[in-house]
N, C-alpha and C positions, 0 to 999 in steps of 0.2 A: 463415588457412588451417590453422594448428597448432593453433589450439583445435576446428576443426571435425574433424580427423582424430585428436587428442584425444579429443573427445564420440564419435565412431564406434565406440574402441577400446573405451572407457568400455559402450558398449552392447552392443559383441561379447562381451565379458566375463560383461557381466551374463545375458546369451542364454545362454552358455557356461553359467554356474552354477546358470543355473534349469534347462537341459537336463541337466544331472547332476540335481539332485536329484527331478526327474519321471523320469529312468531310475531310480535307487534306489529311488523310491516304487514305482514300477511292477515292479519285480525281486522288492519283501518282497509286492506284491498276489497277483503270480503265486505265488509260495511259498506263501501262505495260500491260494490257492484248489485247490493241487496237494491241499492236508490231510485233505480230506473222502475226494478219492479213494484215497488212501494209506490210510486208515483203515479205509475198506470193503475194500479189500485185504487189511486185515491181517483184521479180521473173520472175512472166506471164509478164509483162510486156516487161522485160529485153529479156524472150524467143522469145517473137514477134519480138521485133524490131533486133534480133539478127540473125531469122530465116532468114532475105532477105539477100540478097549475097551483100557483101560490094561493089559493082559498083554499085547498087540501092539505097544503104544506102547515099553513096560517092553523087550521084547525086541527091538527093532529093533536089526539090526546097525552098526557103523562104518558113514559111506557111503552108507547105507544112504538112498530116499527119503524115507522117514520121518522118519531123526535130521537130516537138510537140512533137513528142514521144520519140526523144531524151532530149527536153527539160525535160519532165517529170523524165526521166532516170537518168538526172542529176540532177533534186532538190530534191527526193527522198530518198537520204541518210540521206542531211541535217534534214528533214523531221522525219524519223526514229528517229537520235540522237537526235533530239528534245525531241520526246516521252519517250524517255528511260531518257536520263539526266533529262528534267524537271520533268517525274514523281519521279524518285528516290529522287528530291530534297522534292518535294511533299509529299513522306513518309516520308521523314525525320522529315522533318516541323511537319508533322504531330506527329509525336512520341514524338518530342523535347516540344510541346505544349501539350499532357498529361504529360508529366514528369513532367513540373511546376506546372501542374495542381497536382498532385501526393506530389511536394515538398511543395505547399501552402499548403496542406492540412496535412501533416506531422509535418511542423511550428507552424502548431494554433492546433494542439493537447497535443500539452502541456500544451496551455491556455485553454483549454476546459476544460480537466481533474483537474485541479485546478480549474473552477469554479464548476463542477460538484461534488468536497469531499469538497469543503467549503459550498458547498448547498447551 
């Protein structure tokens, strides 16, 4: 009875940690897929503020929508390389957390199979 609710535990765990690591994978995919659209954002963006003739740019006041939208122009990369670095870190995590899950489970198969032919 103790070994079977043992083994149970033993497979909720493992359930458990392959379900983390398919959330994490799944967190850095989504993050990488957000990138494109981020980018074309920044793009338009970049086009607007780019289309006014630099005496307009040059004199936009404090506040002003114009120097906002320089602002935005400039925190927008960082922004980007967020997405892409922390999601790649995010698959990562993700894969590194099945693999243990993978190697825990490769470890206790040798005690398995010797409880299973000693019956």
């Amino acid at each position: 009875m103790q070994d079977g609710m043992m083994s149970k535990m033993m497979m909720a765990m493992m359930a458990l940690i392959l379900l983390i690591g398919v959330m994490y994978a799944a967190q850095g995919v989504r993050m990488h897929a957000q990138v494109p659209v981020e980018e074309a954002r920044f793009n338009q963006l970049q086009g607007q503020y780019f289309s006014q003739a630099k005496a307009v740019r040059d004199a936009a006041e404090t506040n002003s929508e114009l120097s906002q939208q320089l602002v935005r122009l400039q925190q927008y990369p960082s922004q980007l390389l967020e997405l892409k670095l922390v999601g790649v870190g995010r698959i990562l995590t993700g894969i590194f957390v099945v693999l243990v899950g993978i190697m825990i489970a490769l470890v206790m198969m040798p005690n398995r199979l010797k409880k299973a032919i000693r019956g």
